[in-house]
C-alpha positions, 0 to 999 in steps of 0.5 A: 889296754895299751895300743901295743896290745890292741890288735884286730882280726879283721879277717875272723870279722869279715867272716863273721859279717859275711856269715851275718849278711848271708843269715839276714838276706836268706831270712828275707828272701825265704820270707818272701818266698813262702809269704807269696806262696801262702798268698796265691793258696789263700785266694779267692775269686774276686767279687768284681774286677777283672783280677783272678783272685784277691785275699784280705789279711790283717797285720799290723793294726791294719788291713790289707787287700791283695789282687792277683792278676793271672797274666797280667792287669791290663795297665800298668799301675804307677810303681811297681816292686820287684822282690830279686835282691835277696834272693842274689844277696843270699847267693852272694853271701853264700858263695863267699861263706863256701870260699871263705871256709871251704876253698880257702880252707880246702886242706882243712874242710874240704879235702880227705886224702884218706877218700882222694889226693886232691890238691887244693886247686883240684877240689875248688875246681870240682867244687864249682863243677858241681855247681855249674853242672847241677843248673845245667841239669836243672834247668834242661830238665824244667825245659825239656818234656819231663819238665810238664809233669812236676812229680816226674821233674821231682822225682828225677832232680831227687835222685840226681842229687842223691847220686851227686851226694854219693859222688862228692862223699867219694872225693871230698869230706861228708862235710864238704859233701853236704855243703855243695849239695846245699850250694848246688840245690841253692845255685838253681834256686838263684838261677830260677830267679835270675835266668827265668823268674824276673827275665819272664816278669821283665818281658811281661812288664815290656808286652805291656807298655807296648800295649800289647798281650803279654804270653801266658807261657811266661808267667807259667814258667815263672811260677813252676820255677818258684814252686820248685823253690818253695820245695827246696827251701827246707832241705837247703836249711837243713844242710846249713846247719847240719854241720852242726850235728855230727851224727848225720854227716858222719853216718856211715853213709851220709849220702843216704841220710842227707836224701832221707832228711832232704825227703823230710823237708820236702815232705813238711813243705807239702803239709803246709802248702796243702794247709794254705790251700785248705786242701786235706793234710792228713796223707801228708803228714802221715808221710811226713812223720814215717819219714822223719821216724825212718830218718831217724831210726836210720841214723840211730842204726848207723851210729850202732855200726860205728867202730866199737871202743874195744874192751876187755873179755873181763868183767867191767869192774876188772876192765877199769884198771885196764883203761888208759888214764890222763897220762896216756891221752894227754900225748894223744891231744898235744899231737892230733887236736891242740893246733886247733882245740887250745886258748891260742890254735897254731892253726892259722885256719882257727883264730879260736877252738871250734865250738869252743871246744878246749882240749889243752887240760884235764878239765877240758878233756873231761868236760868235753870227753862225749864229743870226743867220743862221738866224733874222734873216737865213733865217727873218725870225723876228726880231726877234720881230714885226718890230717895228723895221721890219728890211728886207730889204736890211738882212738881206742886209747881215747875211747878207753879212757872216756868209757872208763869215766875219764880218770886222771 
């Protein structure tokens, strides 16, 4: 290859390492996350010292004696490790993820004129709010008396954000939606972390090298805050990778599906946790499998409600001539879908077609008319914002075309 002809996107590579980065540090923070909390549902009293339970596992070839002291030991041993950096790199990475693709991207991904007129430095300022005002409920509701009672904290933090999906589906696209809820649950996971998880565990570490007894109320809030992460952890993932799956973010009312999939997380996290605890999961996971069952039934429904592809009062057979053919989508594509869904997008927002998906030929097209179908022509998800102005009209020509077997 001549040196006039080697080019490097360092821009599509940065995003790739970032999104690499973000993966890596949420596998480590997650892992630590539910290995403690496996740790504290399997322990035992101790059979001497003046640890408040201890647990033996084997791993590795080799055997591992675990004690954990409720308050605090009374010395403080030689090294000390402290697990908080993959909790910051995993909010780190994440945030710049949402900037790189959402803000940067707003025009693109994060903003629907057909929903609000937004311009870009309005929907990235809406975008933080929501991140800001989220911990700011959060964590004046774990303080305030409702805090005490964690079904109650539960229930009330489900249905703020619940009403926020509602809220962000209103101004923003479902995708952009379901995103800042994800970063909104993951902001407060992080700030758990950061504002009262090792601040608490610093003041303990303090009360002991000063010899004196360190607040039992310090490791309580501690440990509240990390259950309330445990229970977020699934429905967070979920919205990772939901915008992978088109028939949840554009239902009818995503807001309803992400709050029916977010309870489903919820509800599997609980299964295991009773699990660790040797505790009875029979109850759990009936409620876990009504509420995937529902989730699913839900989203199958709305799918049913979609636009239907019109069709001819006549009989299918007489419907086929009727059908558009190549020549009449082929227009269709050049204007609506090639600036990103070709070899080279003109999109500078796309240095290839997302997902690979290629729209540029006949071929193409065919082999990727049932996307097309679910998401341009059933949802209206694309293009992304409806920015190119597709009607309806034009959707049904596409969907015509496809129900007809894709002629060309």
């Amino acid at each position: 290859m001549s040196a006039a002809t080697f080019s490097v996107d360092w821009a599509e590579w940065f995003n790739l390492a970032v999104r690499w980065f973000h993966l890596t540090a949420g596998i480590a923070w997650i892992g630590s996350s539910f290995y403690f909390v496996w740790l504290d549902n399997h322990l035992v009293p101790p059979k001497s010292g003046e640890a408040s339970g201890e647990v033996w596992s084997v791993h590795g070839g080799g055997f591992y004696h675990n004690e954990k002291f409720q308050v605090a030991p009374s010395q403080m041993p030689d090294e000390l490790h402290w697990f908080k950096w993959e909790a910051y790199t995993t909010w780190i990475t994440g945030f710049l993820m949402l900037v790189l693709v959402y803000y940067v991207g707003a025009q693109s991904f994060l903003i629907d004129p057909a929903k609000a007129k937004l311009s870009s430095p309005d929907a990235i300022a809406l975008g933080l709010s929501a991140l800001l005002v989220g911990w700011v409920f959060y964590d004046a509701l774990c303080r305030s008396p409702l805090g005490r009672d964690g079904r109650v904290l539960g229930a009330i933090w489900f249905g703020f954000l619940v009403l926020a999906a509602w809220f962000l589906n209103t101004i923003f696209s479902a995708r952009g939606a379901y995103l800042h809820i994800g970063a909104m649950m993951g902001t407060a996971m992080v700030a758990n972390v950061f504002f009262v998880i090792i601040p608490n565990q610093r003041k303990v570490v303090a009360a002991l090298v000063a010899g004196k007894e360190p607040d039992p109320a310090l490791g309580k809030a501690a440990k509240q805050r990390s259950v309330h992460n445990n229970y977020m952890t699934l429905p967070v993932l979920f919205i990772m990778i939901s915008h992978h799956y088109a028939m949840t973010y554009g239902a009818a009312r995503p807001w309803l599906v992400l709050a029916l999939l977010g309870l489903t997380g919820v509800a599997v996290r609980h299964v295991f946790n009773l699990r660790h605890r040797g505790a009875p999961t029979g109850r759990a996971i009936a409620v876990a499998a009504v509420m995937a069952l529902v989730s699913v039934t839900y989203v199958s429904g709305e799918k049913a409600t979609l636009p239907p592809v019109p069709v001819p009062a006549a009989s299918a057979a007489a419907a086929v001539p009727m059908a558009a053919g190549w020549a009449s989508v082929q227009p269709i594509f050049t204007k609506h879908c090639l600036a990103c869904h070709s070899d080279h997008p003109s999109n500078p927002a796309f240095p290839a077609p997302p997902l690979g998906v290629k729209l540029d030929s006949f071929d193409h097209a065919r082999s990727f008319a049932p996307r097309v179908q679910k998401v341009a022509v059933a949802a209206e998800i694309m293009p992304l914002g409806n920015l190119t102005g597709m009607t309806r009209a034009e959707r049904d020509t596409i969907g015509r075309w496809i129900a007809a077997g894709t002629p060309q």
